[in-house]
C-alpha positions in Angstrom: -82.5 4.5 -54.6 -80.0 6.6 -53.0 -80.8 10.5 -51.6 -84.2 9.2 -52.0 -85.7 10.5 -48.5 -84.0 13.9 -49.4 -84.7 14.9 -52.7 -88.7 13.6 -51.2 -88.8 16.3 -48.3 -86.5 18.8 -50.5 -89.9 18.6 -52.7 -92.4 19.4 -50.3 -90.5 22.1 -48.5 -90.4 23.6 -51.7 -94.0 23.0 -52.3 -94.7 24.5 -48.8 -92.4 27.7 -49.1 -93.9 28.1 -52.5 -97.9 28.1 -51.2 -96.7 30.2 -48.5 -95.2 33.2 -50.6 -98.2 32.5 -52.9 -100.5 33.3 -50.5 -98.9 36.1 -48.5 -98.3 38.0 -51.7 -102.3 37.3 -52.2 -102.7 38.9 -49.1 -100.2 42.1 -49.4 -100.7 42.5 -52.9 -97.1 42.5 -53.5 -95.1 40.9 -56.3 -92.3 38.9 -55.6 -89.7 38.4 -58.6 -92.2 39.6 -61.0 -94.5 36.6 -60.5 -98.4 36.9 -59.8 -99.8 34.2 -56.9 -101.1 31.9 -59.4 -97.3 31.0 -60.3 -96.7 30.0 -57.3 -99.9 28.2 -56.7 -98.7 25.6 -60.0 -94.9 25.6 -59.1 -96.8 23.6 -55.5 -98.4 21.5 -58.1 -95.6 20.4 -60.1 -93.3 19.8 -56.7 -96.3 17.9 -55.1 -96.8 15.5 -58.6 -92.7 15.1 -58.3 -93.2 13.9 -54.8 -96.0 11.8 -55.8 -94.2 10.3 -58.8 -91.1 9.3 -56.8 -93.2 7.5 -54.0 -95.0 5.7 -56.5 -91.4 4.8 -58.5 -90.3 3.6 -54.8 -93.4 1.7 -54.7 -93.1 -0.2 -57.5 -89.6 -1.3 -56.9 -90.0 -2.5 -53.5 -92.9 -4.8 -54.8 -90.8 -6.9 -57.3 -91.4 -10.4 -56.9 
């Protein structure tokens, strides 16, 4: 699987820049692109379930016997 490794850590630095505006415009009560906190709070979600999906795809095709 090819760009594997980088399309795995271009997922959680998303998911970490994401949480992080989430919660500093929690904090300031400011609104970034017109998007409340808990936006940003699910886009983590769905970026953290990708990340978990592709290690489990990875999984499974190392373990062919």
């Amino acid at each position: 699987m090819k760009g594997y490794i980088s399309l795995l850590w271009s997922c959680f630095i998303l998911a970490t820049l994401s949480i992080l505006v989430g919660i500093i415009s929690k904090i300031t009560g400011s609104v970034v692109f017109g998007l409340i906190p808990l936006s940003y709070v699910r886009f983590t979600g769905i970026c953290l379930l990708y990340a978990i999906a592709l290690s489990l795809v990875q999984i499974s095709l190392s373990k062919k016997e």
